[in-house]
N, C-alpha and C positions, 0 to 999 in steps of 0.2 A: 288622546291623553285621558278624556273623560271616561271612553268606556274603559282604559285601564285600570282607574281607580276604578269603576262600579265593576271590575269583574275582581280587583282585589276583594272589596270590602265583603262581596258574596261569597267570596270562598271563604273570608273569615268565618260572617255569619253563618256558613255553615257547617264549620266546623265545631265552632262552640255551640250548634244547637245537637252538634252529634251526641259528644261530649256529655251533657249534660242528659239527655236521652238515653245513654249508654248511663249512666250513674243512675237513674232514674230505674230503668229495669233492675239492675242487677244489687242497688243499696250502693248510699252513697255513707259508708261507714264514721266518717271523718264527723257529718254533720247528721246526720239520725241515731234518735234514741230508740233504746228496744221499744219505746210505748209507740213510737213512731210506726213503725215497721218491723214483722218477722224477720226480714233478710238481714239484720245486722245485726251486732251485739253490739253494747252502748259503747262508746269511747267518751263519755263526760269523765271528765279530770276530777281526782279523786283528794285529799288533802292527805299527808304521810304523815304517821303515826308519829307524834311529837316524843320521843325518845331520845333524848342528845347524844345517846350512845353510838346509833345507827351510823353507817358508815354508806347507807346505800346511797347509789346515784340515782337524782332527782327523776329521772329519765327512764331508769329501771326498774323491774317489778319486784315488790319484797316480797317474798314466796317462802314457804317450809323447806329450802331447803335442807342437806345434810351439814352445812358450815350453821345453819340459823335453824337448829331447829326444839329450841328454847321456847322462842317467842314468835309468835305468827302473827304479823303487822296487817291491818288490811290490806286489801288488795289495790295496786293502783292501776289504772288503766293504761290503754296502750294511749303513745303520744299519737299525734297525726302523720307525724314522719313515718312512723311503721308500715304504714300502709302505702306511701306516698310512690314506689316500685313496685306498687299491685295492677296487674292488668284485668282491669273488668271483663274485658273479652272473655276472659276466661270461665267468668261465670255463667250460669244460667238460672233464671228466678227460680223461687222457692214459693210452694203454693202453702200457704195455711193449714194443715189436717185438723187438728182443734187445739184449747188449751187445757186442757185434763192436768192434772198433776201426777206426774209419774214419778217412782223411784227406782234407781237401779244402780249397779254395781261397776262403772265403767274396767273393761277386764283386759283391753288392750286399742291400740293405736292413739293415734293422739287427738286432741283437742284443737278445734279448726275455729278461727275467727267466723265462720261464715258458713251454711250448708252446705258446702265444698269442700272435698279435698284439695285443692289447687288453690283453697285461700288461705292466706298466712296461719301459723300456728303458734298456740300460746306455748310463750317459755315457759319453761320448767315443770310439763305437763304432766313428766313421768310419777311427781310427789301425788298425784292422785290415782291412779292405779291403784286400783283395787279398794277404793273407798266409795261410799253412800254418796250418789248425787241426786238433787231435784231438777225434774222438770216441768215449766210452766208452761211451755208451746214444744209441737211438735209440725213440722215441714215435710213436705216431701219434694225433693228433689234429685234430678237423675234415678229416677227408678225406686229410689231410697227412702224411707222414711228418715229423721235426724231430729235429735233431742237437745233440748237448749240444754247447758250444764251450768249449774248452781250450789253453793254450798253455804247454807239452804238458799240464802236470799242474793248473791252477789253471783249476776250471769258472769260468766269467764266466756264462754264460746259455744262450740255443739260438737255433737259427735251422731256418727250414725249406729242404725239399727245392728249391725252385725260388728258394733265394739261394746256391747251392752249385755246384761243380764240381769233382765227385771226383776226389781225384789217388793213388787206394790202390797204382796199379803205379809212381808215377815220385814217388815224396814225397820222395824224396834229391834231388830236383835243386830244393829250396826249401827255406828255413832255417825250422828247426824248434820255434822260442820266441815266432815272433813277430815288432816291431821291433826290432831288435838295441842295444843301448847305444853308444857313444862311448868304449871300454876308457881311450885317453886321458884322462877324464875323471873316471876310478873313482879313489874314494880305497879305499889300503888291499886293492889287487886280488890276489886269488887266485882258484885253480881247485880245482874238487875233483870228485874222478870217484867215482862210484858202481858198483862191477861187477856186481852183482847188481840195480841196477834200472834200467841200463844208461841212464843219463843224466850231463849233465856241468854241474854250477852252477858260473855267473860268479858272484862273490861282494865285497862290497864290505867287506872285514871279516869280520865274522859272517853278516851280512843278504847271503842269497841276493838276486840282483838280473837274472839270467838262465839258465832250465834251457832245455838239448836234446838230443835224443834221441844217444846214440852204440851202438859195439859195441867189447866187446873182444877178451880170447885166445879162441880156440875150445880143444874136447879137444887135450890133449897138448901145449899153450902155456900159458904164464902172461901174465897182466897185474901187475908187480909192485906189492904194495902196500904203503903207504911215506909221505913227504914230501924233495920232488922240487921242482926248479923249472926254469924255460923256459932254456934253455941257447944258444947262438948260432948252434944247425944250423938253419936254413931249406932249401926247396928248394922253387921253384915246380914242379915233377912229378920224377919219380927212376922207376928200373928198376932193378932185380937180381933174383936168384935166385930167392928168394921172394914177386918180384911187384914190383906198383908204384902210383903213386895221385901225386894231386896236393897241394899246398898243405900242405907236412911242416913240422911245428914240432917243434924235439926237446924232452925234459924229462929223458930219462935215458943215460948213458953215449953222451954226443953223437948223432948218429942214428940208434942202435938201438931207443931208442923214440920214438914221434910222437907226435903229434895229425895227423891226416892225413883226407883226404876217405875214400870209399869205395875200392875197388882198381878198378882195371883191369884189361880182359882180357888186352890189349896197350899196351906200353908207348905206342903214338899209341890207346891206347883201345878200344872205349867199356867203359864203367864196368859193371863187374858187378853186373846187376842183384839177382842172387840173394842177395849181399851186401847191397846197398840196401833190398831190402824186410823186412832183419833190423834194420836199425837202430830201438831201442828196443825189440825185443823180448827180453823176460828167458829166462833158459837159457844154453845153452852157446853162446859166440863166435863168431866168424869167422874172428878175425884171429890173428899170429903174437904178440903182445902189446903192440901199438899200440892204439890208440884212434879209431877211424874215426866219424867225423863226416860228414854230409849236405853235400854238394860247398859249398852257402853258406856254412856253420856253420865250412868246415873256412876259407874262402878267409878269411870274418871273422879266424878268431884268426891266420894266416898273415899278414895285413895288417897289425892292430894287438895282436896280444898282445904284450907288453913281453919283454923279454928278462930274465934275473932275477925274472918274476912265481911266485909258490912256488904252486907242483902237488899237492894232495893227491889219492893214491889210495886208495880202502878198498873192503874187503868187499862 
């Protein structure tokens, strides 16, 4: 009788030392965060955009779809369930290549939980086809290199090398969040600019509801910080002294400050690239203390940011 229980309890224990061993190589998704480990993408639960209108289920992800495609709630994560009919077996570790920041164009197939094709995929993947993603880590596995995919700052999943086409020298000339919202259609809209991590949330209330990348003062310029709002200067492109750029929204002391695309070299252009390949990166600025946005990003709020929307700046 005795050794029947010690040969139960051994097969247990070794079952559950498999188990865990097997989660161990391959990312145990459920309970690591991306800071944790490359092999997973985070599944930390996300809070849903406090809208009373929404009709989604708590469960499901709010996405740009074609039935919602007004208002683009963030993103929430996948539950634990989603995963819970995933066979690890199937996987195979993914090695670190670096974490370089890359952009590119994702141009077909889908968005995979995991550097797998054989790991679950994120719904409704199709709404980003053919939009600007970031990426912060890059893997290689089965043969493959595989790009985390971000928009800019919110991982969704990865994709690999041959669903891509890198866009690392011209990423200013594509908008940088993603599908863009319907401003028209934001309750409670504000902006609020971050100078230090050089991004700018569309906000619908408190609930961030679109980030992209910008730049602001360089040395020896300020970007003032403050609470500001959209003022009645427009200008589809401008020239003066200190240069010039396209699709100018003002927010302070008429159009001394903007929201405005990247500069130009000459007033009929083309667009400085040198500039362009600083957008989103943190440090010191560019500009004379405007706000320069990715030529889409800037045409967006030029079009439809409301006049009267209130501007926060900070730190």
């Amino acid at each position: 009788m005795k050794k029947n229980a010690l040969f139960f309890i051994s097969v247990v224990l070794l079952f559950s030392i498999g188990i865990h061993l097997e989660k161990w190589v391959a990312g145990d998704y459920s309970k690591l965060r991306l800071t944790d480990t490359v092999l997973a993408t985070s599944l930390s639960k996300q809070k849903p955009a406090s809208d009373s209108s929404t009709k989604d289920d708590e469960n499901t992800l709010t996405l740009m779809t074609d039935e919602n495609i007004e208002l683009r709630h963030p993103l929430k994560r996948f539950e634990e369930s989603s995963t819970q009919n995933f066979s690890w077996r199937n996987l195979e570790p993914a090695v670190l290549v670096d974490e370089k920041t890359n952009h590119f164009v994702l141009q077909s197939g889908k968005i995979y939980l995991y550097p797998n094709p054989k790991s679950p995929v994120y719904p409704n993947y199709k709404q980003y086809l053919h939009y600007m993603a970031i990426s912060g880590q890059t893997v290689k596995s089965q043969g493959k290199l595989w790009y985390q995919v971000a928009f800019p700052d919110e991982v969704i999943g990865w994709v690999s090398e041959d669903q891509v086409v890198m866009h690392n020298e011209d990423y200013y000339f594509y908008q940088t969040g993603g599908p863009q919202p319907n401003l028209s259609k934001v309750d409670q809209l504000n902006i609020e600019v971050s100078i230090s991590q050089k991004r700018v949330y569309v906000k619908s209330g408190e609930t961030t509801i679109y980030t992209m990348l910008c730049q602001t003062a360089r040395e020896g310029y300020s970007t003032p910080i403050g609470n500001y709002a959209v003022n009645t200067y427009r200008a589809n492109s401008f020239w003066s002294t200190f240069g010039g750029a396209d699709y100018a929204v003002g927010w302070k002391d008429g159009g001394l400050y903007l929201f405005h695309s990247i500069d130009k070299e000459t007033a009929k252009g083309p667009y400085a690239k040198s500039q362009g390949l600083k957008l989103g990166v943190t440090g010191s600025g560019v500009s004379h203390g405007c706000i320069q946005l990715a030529i889409p990003d800037a045409k967006w709020f030029f079009e439809q940011l409301p006049t009267g929307t209130p501007v926060t700046i900070r730190a």
